[in-house]
Structure formats: structure tokens, C-alpha cells
C-alpha positions as CSV (number, residue, x, y, z in Angstrom):
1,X,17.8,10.7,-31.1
2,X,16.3,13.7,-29.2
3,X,13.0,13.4,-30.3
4,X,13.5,9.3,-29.4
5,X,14.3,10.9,-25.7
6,X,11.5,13.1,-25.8
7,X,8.4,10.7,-27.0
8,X,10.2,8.4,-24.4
9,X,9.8,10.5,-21.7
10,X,6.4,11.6,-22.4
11,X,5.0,7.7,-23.0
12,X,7.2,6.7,-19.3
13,X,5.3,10.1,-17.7
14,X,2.1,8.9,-19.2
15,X,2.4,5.3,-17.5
16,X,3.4,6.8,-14.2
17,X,0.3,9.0,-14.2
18,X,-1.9,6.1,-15.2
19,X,-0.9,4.0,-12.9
20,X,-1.1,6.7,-9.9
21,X,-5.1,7.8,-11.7
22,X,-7.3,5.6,-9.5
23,X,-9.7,4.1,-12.1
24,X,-13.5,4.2,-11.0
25,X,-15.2,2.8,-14.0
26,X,-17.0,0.0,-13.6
27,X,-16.6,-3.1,-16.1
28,X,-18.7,-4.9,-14.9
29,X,-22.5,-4.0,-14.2
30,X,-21.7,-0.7,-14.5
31,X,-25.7,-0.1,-14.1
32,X,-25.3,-0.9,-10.3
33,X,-22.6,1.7,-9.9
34,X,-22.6,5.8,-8.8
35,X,-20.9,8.4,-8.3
36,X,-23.1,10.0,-6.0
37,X,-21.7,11.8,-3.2
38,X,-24.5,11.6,-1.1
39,X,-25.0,7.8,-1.2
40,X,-21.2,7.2,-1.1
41,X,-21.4,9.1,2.3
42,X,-24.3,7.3,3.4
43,X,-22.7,3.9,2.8
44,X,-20.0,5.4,5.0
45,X,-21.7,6.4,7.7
46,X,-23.9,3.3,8.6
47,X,-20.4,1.7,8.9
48,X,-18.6,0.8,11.9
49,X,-15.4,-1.2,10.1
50,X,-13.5,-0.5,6.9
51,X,-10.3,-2.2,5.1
52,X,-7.9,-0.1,4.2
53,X,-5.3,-1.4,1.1
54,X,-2.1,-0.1,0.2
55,X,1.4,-1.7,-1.2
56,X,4.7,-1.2,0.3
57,X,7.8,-2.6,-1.5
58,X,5.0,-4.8,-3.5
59,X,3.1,-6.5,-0.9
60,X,0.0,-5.4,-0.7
61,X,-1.7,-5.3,2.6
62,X,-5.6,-5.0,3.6
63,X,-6.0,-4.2,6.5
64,X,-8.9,-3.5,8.7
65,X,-9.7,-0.6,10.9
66,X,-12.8,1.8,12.5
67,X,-13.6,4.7,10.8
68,X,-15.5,8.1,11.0
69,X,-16.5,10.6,8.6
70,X,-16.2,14.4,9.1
71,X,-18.0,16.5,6.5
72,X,-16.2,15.1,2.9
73,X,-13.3,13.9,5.0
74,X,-12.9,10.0,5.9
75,X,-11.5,9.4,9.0
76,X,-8.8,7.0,10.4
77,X,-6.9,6.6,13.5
78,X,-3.6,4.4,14.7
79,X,-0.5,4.5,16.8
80,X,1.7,6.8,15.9
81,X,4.1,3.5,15.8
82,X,1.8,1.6,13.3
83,X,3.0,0.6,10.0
84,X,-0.1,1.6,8.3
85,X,-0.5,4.6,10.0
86,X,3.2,5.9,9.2
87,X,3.0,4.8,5.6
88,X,-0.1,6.7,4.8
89,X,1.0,9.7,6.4
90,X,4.4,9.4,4.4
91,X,2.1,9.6,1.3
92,X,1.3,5.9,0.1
93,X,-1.7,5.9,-1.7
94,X,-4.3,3.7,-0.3
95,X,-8.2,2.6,-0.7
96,X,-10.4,2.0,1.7
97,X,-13.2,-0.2,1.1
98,X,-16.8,-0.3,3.0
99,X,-18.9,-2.9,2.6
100,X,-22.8,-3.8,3.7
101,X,-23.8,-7.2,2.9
102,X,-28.2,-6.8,3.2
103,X,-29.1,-10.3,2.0
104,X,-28.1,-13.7,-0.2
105,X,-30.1,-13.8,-3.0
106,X,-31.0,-17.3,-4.1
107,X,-31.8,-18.1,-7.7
108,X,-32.4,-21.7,-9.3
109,X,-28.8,-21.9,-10.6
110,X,-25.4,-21.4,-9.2
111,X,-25.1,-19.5,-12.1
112,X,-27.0,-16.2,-11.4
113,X,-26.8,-16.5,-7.5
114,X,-25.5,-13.0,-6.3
115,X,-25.9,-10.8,-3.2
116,X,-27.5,-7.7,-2.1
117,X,-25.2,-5.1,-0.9
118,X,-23.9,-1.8,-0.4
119,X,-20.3,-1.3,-1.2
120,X,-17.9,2.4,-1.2
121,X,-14.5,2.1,-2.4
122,X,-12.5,5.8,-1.6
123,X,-8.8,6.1,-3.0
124,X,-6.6,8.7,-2.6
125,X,-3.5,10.0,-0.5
126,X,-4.3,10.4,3.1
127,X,-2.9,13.7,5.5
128,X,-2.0,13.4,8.8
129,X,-3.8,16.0,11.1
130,X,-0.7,17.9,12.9
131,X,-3.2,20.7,14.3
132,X,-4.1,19.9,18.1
133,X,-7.4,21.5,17.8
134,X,-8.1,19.6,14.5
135,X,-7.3,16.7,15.8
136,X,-9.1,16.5,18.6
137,X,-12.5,17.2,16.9
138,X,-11.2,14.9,14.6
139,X,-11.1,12.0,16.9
140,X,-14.5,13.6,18.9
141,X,-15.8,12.7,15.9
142,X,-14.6,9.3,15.2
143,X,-16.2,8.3,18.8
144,X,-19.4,9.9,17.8
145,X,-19.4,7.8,14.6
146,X,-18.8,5.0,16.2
147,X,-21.2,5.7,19.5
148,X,-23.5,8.6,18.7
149,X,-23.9,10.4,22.0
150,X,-20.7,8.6,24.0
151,X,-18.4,12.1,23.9
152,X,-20.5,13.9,25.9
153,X,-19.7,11.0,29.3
154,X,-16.3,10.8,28.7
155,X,-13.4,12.3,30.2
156,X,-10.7,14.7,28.2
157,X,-7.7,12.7,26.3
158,X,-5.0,13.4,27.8
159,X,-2.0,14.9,26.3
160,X,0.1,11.6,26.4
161,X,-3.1,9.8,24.8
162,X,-2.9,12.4,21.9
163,X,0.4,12.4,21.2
164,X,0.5,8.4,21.2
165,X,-2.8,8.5,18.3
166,X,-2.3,9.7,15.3
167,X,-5.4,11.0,12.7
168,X,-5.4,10.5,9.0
169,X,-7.9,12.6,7.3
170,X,-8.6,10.9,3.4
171,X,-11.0,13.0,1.3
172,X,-14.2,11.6,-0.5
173,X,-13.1,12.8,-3.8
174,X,-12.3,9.9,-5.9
175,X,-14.5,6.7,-5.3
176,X,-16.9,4.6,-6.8
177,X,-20.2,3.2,-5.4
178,X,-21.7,-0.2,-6.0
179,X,-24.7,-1.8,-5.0
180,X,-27.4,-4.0,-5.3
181,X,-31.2,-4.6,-4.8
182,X,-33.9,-7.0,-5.6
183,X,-34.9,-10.6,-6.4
184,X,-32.8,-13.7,-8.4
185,X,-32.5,-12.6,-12.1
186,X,-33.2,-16.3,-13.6
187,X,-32.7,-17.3,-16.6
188,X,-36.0,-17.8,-18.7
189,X,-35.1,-21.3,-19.1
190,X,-35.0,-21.9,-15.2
191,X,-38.2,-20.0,-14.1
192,X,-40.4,-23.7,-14.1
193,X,-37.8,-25.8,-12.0
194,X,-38.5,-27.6,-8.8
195,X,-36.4,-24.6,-7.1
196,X,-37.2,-23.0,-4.5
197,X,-35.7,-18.9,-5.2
198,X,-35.9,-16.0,-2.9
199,X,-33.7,-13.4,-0.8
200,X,-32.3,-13.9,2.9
201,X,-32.1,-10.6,4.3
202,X,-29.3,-10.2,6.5
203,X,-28.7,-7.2,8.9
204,X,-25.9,-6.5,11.7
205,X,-27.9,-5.7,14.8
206,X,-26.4,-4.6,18.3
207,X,-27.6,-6.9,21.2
208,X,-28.0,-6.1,24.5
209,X,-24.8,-4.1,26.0
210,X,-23.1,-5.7,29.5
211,X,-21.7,-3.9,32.4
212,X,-17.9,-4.3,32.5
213,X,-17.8,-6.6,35.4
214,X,-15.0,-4.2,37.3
215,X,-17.2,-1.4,37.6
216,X,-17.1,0.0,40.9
217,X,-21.2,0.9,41.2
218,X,-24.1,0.0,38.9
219,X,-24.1,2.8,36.5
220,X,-27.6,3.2,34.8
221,X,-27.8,2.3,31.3
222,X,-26.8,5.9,29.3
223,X,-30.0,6.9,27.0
224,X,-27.7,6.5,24.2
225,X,-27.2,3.2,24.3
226,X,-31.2,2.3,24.9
């Protein structure tokens, strides 16, 4: 009976930590994954969204959000009322997912169709950022992420506007990188058809900004934005 209890214990103990081990092998393709740091970070930083995931009571909820990156720390901000926000700082595990999508690759089948793209997936337990100081370079440096150069015209937060935001700082410790690059990969039997086969490039591009139509004086365009 007690060694019953005992291998029972140690088979529940090894299904708990499986389950809580975020798994970062790739199946499928697992040429066109990495685990470099570098390019994961990369992936991040040309990003302006993310989608965070995580299950409460078994729902699972994606949801999606702005981010920053601060040295090997991902960055994400919220109401201190949010739902998200509260359950990621109470310790629910999460992943947060970047995606670039750089073109539709077209091939003479449905078959071997695919997409180029750049993808990041991060998991891990996020912290919340109690330290004012920390904080607030914290969330200088989601701006500057998201606006390179826009900190240095704006005003100070004030204290109300700090204590109403909450930070979550996840670090870039477990993740997985996948991507890919290049032409339709036909079959040999398909090469000769009538079909025409290629790539679409597609890129996100800013247009033009527009003056907020309350300002009180036309304010030159900032040299950040030109």
C-alpha cells in the first residue's frame, strides 16, 4: 500500500510538472524553428501588437494587446481593473504570441500553398512591477517601442495615471521561434502546369500621420514621425 501511495504521488507530481513545462519543440517543420535569442528579440521588436493567451476556470482567452521589450524582459501594460492584467499578476501562466505575416506564397496546388512569416511564441509567468522607479522606465519604454523618439515631447504621468496602469514584465526565457522564407515548394509532378506560382510580398507600412483636429495651433510635424 505505501509504496502504491508513493509511485502515485510521484506519476500525479510528474503530470502536474508536465503540464506546467511549456513545450517548445516543434512537430512540425521543425527546420524552420530557433531558439535564438537574438532573432526571437528581433521578431519582437519590429512589433507593434501581440496576443496574449491564458485559461482561467477553463476558458481560454486570447487576447490582444501593445507591447514593448526592455532588455530580455517583454513588456505589457493594463488597468489595474483588467481581467487579464490582474490574472497575470496573480500568477496565471500565459503566452504571448507575435506574429509578422511578409508575403502569400502561391504554388500550383492548394496543397503546398503556405506563407512567409515571422512568428515568436514567449511563455511563462508574468511579475507585476511594484517599484515606482521601475515602472516608470518601464512604461518610458513601452512608448519608445511603440514611437521611437515620442517620450522626449511628452509631459510627466501623473501619479493618478500610474497608479491606475499597471506593468507586467514576462521574461524571454522560454519561447520558440518560427519562420519562413522563399518560393512555392511544388511538387515535381506540378512544376509543367498552366499555373501561374510566385510570392506576394506583404508589408505593414505607416501612412501619412493627421493633426488631431482639436489642436489649438498647427504644431510642426516632430522629426520623429518624418
Amino acid at each position: 500500500m505505501e509504496l502504491k501511495c508513493i509511485l502515485t504521488f510521484y506519476l500525479r507530481r510528474e503530470t502536474i510538472n508536465m503540464t506546467t513545462q511549456a513545450d517548445t519543440r516543434l512537430n512540425r517543420l521543425p527546420e524552420r524553428g530557433s531558439q535564438n535569442f537574438e532573432l526571437a528579440c528581433s521578431i519582437i521588436d519590429e512589433a507593434r501588437i501581440c496576443h496574449v493567451g491564458f485559461t482561467l476556470k477553463g476558458q481560454t482567452y486570447v487576447i490582444p494587446m501593445a507591447l514593448g521589450r526592455k532588455g530580455n524582459q517583454l513588456l505589457l501594460h493594463g488597468s489595474v481593473v483588467s481581467r487579464l492584467i490582474r490574472n497575470l499578476a496573480g500568477g496565471v501562466p500565459c503566452c504571448v504570441t507575435v506574429t509578422h505575416l511578409d508575403g502569400l506564397v502561391l504554388a500550383r496546388s492548394a496543397f503546398h500553398s503556405s506563407m512567409n512569416y515571422r512568428s515568436v511564441m514567449v511563455f511563462g509567468t508574468a511579475r507585476l512591477v511594484n517599484d515606482p522607479e521601475e515602472k516608470q522606465r518601464g512604461l518610458d519604454a513601452l512608448v519608445e517601442h511603440l514611437v521611437p523618439g515620442r517620450m522626449s515631447e511628452l509631459r510627466d504621468s501623473t501619479r493618478k495615471e500610474l497608479n491606475a496602469t499597471s506593468l507586467l514584465s514576462l521574461p524571454i526565457e522560454t519561447f520558440s521561434v518560427k519562420s519562413r522564407n522563399g518560393p512555392p515548394s511544388d511538387a515535381a509532378t506540378d512544376i509543367s502546369a498552366a499555373v501561374w506560382a510566385g510570392i506576394i510580398p506583404l508589408e505593414l507600412k505607416a501612412g501619412d500621420p493627421e493633426d488631431a483636429p482639436d489642436m489649438v495651433e498647427k504644431i510642426p510635424l516632430p522629426d520623429y514621425l518624418k
